[in-house]
Every structure is written in C-alpha cells, then in structure tokens.
DSSP file (Angstrom, degrees, kcal/mol; ACC not computed):
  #  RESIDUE AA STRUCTURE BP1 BP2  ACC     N-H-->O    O-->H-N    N-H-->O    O-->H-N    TCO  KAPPA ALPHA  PHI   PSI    X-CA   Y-CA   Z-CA
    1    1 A X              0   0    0      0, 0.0     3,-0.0     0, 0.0     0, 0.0   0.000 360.0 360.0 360.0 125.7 -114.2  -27.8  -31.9
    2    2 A X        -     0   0    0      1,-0.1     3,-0.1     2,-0.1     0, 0.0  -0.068 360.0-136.9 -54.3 161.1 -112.6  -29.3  -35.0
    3    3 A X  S    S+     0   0    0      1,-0.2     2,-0.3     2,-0.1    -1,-0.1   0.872  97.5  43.0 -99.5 -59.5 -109.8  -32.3  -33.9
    4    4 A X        -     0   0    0      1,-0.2    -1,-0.2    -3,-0.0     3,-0.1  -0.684  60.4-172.8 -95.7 128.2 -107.4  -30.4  -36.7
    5    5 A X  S    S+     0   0    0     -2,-0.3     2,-0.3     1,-0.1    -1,-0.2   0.882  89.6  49.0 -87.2 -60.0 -106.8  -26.3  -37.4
    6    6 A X        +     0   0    0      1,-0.1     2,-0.4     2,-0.0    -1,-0.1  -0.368  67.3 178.0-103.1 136.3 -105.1  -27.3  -40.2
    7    7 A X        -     0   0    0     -2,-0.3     2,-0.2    -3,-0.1    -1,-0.1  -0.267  15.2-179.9-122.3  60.2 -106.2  -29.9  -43.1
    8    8 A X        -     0   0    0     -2,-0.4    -2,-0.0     1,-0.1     5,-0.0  -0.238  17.7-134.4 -65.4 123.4 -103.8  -30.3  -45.8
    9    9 A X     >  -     0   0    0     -2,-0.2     4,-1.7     1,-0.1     5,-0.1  -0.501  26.3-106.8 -88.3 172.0 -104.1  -32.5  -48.8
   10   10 A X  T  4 S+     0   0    0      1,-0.2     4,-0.4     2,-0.2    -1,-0.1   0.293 116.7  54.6 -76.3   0.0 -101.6  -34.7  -50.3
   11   11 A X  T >4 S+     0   0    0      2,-0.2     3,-2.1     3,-0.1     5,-0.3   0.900 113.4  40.2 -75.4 -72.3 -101.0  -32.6  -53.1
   12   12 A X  T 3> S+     0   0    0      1,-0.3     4,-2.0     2,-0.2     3,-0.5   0.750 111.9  58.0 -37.8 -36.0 -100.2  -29.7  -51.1
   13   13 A X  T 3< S+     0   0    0     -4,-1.7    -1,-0.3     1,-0.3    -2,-0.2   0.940 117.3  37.2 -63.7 -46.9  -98.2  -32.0  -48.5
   14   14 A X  T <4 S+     0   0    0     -3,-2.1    -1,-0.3    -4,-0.4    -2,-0.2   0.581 114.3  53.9 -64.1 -37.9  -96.1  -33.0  -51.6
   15   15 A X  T  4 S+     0   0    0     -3,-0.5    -2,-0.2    -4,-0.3    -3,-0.2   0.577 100.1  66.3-116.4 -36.2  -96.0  -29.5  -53.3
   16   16 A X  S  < S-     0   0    0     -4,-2.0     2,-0.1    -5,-0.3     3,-0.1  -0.607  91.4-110.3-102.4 141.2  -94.6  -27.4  -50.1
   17   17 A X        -     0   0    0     -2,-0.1    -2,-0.1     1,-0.1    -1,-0.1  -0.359  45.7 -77.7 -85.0 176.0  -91.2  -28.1  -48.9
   18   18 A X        -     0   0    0     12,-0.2     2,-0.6     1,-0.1    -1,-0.1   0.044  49.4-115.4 -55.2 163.7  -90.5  -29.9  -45.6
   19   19 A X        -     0   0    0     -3,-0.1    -1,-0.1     1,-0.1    12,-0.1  -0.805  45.3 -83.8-102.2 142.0  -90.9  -27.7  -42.7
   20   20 A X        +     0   0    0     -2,-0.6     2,-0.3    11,-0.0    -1,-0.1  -0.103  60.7 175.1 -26.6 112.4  -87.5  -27.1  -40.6
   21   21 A X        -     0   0    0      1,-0.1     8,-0.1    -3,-0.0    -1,-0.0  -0.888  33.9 -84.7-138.2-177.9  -86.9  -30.2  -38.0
   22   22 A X        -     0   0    0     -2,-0.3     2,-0.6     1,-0.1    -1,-0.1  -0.035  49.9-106.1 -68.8 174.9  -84.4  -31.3  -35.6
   23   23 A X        -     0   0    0      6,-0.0    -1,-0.1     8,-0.0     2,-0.1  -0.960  35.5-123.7-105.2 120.8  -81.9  -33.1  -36.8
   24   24 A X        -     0   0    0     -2,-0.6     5,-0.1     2,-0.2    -3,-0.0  -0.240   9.2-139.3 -64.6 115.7  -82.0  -36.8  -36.1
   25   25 A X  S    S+     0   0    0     -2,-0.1     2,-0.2     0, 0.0    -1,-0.1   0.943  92.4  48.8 -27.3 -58.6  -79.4  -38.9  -34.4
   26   26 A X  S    S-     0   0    0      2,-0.1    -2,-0.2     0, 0.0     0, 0.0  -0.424 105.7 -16.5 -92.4 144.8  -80.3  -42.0  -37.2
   27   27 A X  S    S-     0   0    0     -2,-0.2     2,-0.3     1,-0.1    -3,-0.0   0.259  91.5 -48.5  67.1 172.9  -80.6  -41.9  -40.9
   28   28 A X        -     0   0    0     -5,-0.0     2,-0.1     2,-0.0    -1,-0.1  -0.788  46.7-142.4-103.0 131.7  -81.1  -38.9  -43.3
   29   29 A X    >   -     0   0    0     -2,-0.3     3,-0.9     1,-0.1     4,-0.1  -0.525  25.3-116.3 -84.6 154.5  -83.8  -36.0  -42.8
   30   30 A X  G >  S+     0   0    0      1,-0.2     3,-0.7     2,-0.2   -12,-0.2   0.532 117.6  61.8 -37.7 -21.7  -85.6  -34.5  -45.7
   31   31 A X  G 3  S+     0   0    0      1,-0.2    -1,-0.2   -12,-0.1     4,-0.1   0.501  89.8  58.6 -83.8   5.1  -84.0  -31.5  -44.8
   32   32 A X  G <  S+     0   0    0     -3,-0.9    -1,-0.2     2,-0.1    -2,-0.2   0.662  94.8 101.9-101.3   4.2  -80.6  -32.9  -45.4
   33   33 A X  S <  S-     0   0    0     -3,-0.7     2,-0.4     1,-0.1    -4,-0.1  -0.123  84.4-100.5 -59.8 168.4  -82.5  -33.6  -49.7
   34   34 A X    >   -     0   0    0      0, 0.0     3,-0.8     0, 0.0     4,-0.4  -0.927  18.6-123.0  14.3  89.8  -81.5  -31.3  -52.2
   35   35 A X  T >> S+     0   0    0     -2,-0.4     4,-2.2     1,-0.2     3,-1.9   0.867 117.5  65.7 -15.6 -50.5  -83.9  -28.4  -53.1
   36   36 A X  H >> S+     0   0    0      1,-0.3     3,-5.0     2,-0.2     2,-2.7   0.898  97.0  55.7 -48.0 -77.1  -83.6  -29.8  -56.7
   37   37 A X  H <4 S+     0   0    0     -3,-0.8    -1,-0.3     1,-0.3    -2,-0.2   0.604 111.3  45.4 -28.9  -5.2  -85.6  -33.3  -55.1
   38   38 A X  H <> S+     0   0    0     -2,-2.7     4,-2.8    -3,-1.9    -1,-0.3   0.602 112.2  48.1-114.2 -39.4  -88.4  -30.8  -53.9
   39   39 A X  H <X S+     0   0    0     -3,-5.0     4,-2.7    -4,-2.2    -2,-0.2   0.837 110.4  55.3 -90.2 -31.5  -88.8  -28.8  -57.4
   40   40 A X  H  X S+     0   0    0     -4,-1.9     4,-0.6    -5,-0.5    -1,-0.2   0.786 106.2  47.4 -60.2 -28.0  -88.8  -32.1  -59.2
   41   41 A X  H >> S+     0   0    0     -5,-0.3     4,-1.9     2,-0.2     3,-0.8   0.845 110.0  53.8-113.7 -64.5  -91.8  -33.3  -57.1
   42   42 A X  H 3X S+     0   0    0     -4,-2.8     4,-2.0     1,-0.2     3,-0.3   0.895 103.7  60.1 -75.3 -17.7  -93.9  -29.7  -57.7
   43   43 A X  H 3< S+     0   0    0     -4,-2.7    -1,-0.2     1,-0.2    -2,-0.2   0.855 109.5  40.6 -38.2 -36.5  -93.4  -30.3  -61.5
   44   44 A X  H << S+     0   0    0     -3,-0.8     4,-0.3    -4,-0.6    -2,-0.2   0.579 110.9  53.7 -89.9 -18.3  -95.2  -33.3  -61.2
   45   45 A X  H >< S+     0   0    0     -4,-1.9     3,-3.5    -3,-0.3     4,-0.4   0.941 111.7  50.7 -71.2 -52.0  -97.9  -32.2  -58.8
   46   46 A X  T 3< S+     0   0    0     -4,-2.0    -2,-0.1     1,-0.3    -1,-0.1   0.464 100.3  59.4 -80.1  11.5  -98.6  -29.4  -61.2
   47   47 A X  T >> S+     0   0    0      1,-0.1     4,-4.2     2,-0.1     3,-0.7   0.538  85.8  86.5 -94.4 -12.4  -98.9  -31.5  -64.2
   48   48 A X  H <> S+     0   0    0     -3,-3.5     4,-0.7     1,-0.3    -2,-0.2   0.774  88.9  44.1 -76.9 -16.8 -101.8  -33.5  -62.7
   49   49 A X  H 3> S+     0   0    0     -4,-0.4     4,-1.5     2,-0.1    -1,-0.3   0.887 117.5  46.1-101.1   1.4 -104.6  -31.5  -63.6
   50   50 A X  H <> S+     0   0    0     -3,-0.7     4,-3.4     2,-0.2     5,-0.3   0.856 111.4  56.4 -67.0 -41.2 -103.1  -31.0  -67.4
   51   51 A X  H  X S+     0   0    0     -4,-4.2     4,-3.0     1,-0.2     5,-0.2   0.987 113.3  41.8 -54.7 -35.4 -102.5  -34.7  -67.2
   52   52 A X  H  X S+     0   0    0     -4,-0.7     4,-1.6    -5,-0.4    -1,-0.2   0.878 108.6  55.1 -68.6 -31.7 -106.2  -34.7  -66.5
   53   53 A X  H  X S+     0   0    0     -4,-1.5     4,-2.6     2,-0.2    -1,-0.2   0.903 105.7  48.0 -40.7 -69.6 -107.2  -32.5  -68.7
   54   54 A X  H  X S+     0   0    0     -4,-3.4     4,-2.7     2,-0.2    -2,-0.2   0.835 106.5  59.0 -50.6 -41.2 -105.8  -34.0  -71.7
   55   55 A X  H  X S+     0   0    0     -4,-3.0     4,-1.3    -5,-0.3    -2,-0.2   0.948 103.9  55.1 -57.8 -55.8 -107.2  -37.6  -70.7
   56   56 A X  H >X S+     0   0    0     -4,-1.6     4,-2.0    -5,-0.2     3,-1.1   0.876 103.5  51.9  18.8 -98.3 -110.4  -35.9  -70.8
   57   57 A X  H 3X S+     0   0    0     -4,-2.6     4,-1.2     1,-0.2    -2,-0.2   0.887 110.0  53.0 -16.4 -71.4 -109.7  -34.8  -74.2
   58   58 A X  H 3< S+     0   0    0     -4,-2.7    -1,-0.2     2,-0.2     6,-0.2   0.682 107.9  43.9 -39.0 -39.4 -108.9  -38.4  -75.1
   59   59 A X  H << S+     0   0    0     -4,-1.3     5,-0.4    -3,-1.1    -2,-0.2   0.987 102.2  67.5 -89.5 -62.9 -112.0  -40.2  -73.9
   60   60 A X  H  < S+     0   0    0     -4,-2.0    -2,-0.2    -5,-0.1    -1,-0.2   0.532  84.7 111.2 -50.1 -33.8 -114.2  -37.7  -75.4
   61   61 A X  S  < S-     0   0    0     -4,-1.2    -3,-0.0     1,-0.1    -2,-0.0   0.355  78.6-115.6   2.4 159.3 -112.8  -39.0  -79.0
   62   62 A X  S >  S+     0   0    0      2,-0.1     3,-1.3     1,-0.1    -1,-0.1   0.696 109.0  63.6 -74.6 -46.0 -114.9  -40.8  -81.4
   63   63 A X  T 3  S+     0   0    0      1,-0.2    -3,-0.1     8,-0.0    -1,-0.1   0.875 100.1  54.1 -39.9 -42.5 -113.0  -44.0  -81.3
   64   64 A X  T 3  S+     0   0    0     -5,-0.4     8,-3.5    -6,-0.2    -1,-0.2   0.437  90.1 102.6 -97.3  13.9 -114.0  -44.3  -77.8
   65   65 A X  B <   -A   71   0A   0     -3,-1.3     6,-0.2     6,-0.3     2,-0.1  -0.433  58.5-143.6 -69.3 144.3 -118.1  -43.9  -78.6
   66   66 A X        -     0   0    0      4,-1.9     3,-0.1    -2,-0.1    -1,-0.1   0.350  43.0 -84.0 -70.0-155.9 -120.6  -46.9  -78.6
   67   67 A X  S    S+     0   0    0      1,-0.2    -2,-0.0    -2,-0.1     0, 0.0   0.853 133.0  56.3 -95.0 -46.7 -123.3  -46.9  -81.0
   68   68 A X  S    S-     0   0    0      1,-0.1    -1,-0.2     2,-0.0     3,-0.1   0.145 116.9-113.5 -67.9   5.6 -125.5  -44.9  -78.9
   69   69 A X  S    S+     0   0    0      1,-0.3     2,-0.2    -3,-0.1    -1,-0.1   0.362  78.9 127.8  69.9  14.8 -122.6  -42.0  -78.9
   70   70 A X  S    S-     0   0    0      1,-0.1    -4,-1.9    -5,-0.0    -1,-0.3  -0.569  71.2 -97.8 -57.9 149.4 -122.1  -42.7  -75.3
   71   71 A X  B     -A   65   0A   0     -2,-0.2     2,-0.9    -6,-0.2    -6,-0.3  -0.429  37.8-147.6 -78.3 148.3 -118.3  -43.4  -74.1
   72   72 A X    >>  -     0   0    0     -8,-3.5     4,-1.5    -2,-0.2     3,-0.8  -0.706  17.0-161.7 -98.8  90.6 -117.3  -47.3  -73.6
   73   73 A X  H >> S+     0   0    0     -2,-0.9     3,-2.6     1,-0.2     4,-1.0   0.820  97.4  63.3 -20.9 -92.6 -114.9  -48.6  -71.2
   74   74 A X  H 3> S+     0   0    0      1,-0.3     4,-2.6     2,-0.2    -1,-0.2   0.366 102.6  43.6   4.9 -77.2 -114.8  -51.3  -73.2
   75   75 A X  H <> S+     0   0    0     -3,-0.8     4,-1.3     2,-0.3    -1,-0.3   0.749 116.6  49.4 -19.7 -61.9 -113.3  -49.5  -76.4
   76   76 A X  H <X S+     0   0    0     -3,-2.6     4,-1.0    -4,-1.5    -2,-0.2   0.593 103.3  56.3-102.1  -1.0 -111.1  -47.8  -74.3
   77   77 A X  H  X S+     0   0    0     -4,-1.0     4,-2.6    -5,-0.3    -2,-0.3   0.924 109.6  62.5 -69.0 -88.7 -109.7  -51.5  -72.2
   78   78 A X  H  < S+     0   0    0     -4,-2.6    -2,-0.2     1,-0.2    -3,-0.1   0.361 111.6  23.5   1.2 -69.9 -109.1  -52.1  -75.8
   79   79 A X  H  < S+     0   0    0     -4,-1.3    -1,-0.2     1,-0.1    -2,-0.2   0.991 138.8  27.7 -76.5 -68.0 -106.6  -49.5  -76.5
   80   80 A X  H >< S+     0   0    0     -4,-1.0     3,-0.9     1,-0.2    -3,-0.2   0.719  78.8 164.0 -41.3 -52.6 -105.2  -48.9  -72.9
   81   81 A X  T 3< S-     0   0    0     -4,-2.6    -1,-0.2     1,-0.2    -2,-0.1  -0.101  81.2  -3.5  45.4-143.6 -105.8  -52.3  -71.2
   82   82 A X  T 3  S+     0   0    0      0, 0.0    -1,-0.2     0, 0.0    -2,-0.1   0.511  99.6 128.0 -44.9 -24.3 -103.9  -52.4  -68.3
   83   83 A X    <   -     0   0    0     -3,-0.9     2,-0.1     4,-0.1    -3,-0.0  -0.058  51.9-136.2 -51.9 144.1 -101.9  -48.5  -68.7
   84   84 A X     >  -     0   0    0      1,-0.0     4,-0.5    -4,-0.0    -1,-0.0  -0.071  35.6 -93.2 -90.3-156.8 -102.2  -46.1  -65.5
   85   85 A X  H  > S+     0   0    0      2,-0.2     4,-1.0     1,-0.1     5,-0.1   0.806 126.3  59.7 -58.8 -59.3 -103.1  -42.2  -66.3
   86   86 A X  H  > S+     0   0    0      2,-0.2     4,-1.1     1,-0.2    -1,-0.1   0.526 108.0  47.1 -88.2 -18.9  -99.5  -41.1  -66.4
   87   87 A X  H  > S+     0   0    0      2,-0.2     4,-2.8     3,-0.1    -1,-0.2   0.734 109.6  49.4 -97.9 -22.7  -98.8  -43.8  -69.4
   88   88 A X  H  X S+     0   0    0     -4,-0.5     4,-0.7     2,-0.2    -2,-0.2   0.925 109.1  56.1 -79.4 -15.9 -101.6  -43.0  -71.6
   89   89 A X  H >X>S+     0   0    0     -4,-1.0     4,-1.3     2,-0.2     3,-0.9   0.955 111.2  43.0 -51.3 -71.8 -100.5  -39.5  -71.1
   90   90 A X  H ><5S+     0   0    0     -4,-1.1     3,-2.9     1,-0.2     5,-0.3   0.929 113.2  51.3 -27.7 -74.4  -97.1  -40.3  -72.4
   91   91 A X  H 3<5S+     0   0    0     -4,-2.8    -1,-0.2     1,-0.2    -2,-0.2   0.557 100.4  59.9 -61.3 -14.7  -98.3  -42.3  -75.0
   92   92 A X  H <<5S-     0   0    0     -3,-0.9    -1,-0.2    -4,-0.7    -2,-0.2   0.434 109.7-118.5 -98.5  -0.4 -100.9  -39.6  -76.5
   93   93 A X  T <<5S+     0   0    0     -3,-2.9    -3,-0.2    -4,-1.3    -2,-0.1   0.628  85.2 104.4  97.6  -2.5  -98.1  -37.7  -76.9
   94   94 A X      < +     0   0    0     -5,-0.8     2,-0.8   -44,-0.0    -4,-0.2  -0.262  39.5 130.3-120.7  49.7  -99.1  -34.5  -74.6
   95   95 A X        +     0   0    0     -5,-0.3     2,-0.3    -6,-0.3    -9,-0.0  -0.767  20.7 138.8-103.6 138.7  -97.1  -34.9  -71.7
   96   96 A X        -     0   0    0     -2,-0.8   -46,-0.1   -49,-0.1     4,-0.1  -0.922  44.5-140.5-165.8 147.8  -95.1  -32.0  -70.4
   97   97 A X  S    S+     0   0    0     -2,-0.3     2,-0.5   -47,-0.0    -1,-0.1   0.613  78.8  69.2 -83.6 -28.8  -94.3  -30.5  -67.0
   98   98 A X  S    S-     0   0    0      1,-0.1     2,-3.2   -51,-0.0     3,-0.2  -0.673  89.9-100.0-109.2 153.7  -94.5  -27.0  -67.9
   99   99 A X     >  +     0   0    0     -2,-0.5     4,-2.0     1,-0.2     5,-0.4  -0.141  35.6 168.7 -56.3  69.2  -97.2  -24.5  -68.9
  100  100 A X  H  > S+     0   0    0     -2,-3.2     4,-1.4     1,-0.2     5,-0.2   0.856  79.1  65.3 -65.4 -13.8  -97.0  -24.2  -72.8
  101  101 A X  H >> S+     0   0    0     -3,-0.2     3,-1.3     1,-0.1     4,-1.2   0.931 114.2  29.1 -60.3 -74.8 -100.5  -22.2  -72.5
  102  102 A X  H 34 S+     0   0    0      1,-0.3     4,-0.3     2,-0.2    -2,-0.2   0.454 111.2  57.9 -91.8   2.9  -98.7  -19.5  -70.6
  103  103 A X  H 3X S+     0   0    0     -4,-2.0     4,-2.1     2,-0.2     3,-0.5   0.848 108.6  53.7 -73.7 -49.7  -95.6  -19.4  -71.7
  104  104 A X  H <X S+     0   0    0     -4,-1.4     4,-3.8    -3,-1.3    -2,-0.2   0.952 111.3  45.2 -35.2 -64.2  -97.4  -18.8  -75.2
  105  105 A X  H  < S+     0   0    0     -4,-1.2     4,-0.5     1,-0.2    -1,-0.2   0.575 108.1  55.9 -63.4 -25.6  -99.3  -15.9  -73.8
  106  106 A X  H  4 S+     0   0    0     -3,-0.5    -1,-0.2    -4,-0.3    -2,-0.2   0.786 106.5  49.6 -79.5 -59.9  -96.3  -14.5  -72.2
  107  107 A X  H  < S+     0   0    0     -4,-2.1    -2,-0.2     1,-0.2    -3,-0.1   0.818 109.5  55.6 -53.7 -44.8  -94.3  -14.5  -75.6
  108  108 A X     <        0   0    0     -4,-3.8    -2,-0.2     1,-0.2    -1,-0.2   0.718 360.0 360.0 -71.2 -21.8  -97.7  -12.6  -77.3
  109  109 A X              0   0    0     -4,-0.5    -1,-0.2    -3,-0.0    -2,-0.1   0.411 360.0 360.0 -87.3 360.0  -97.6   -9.6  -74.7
C-alpha cells in the first residue's frame, strides 16, 4: 500500500490555490492573500515550459556549436556566465507570461 494517495508536484502545489484552513491564532494565513498573489504565481508556473522551450531554441544556435557541430558549454559560459534560465530568457528577448501562440490562433478563427 502506497504511504501517499495523493502525490503532487511543486508546480501543481504552486499552480492550485491554498486549500481552505482554520484560521490561526498567530500571523497571516494564505487564505487571508489576495487572489491576485495566486494568479501572479500561475503566470509564472505556466511560462516555464515556454521559458524552456525558447532556451532550447537558443542553445541549438550556431554560435553555440564547436567545430565538430556539437553544442559547447563552454561557448555558451562565454555569453551567459553566471545568468540563471529566467535571465537569459529576459535577455533573448522572448519572455512573456501569456500564450501569443493561441491568442494568435484565436484571432484567425
């Protein structure tokens, strides 16, 4: 018998809003937040696999080839160094929270 019925990941855990609890003598609940704090939080889960996407995109470049056309870390320490995911996203100039694919597609029907 499984230890857990339920197995959630940390996106999802992040993406769903808090479930109803008591309210607490001490301190501030997540239920006492602002919906807005909640919708802010699934914009940004649901940009991670565009963010991912696009980085993809990025490494796959020519710039970041060897001689042997394989990609280099190296090449790409160059450019990046030290930068997480979420700044080279920024910097490359395709960061966005919302779905310009299907927004597109939306406009065309």
């Amino acid at each position: 018998m499984p230890k857990y019925s339920n197995l959630v990941s940390k996106r999802e855990r992040i993406y769903l809003p808090p479930p109803a609890t008591k309210k607490r003598k001490r301190g501030a609940d997540a239920s006492d937040l602002p919906t807005e704090y909640f919708r802010s939080f699934r914009k940004i889960v649901e940009a991670i696999p565009w963010r991912e996407a696009d980085i993809v995109a990025e490494r796959q470049k020519a710039e970041y080839l060897d001689g042997e056309g394989e990609f280099s870390d190296v090449k790409w320490g160059q450019v990046w160094d030290a930068k997480n995911s979420w700044e080279i996203w920024r910097e490359i100039g395709k960061e966005r929270y919302q779905n310009t694919k299907k927004k597109a597609e939306d406009i065309n029907s």
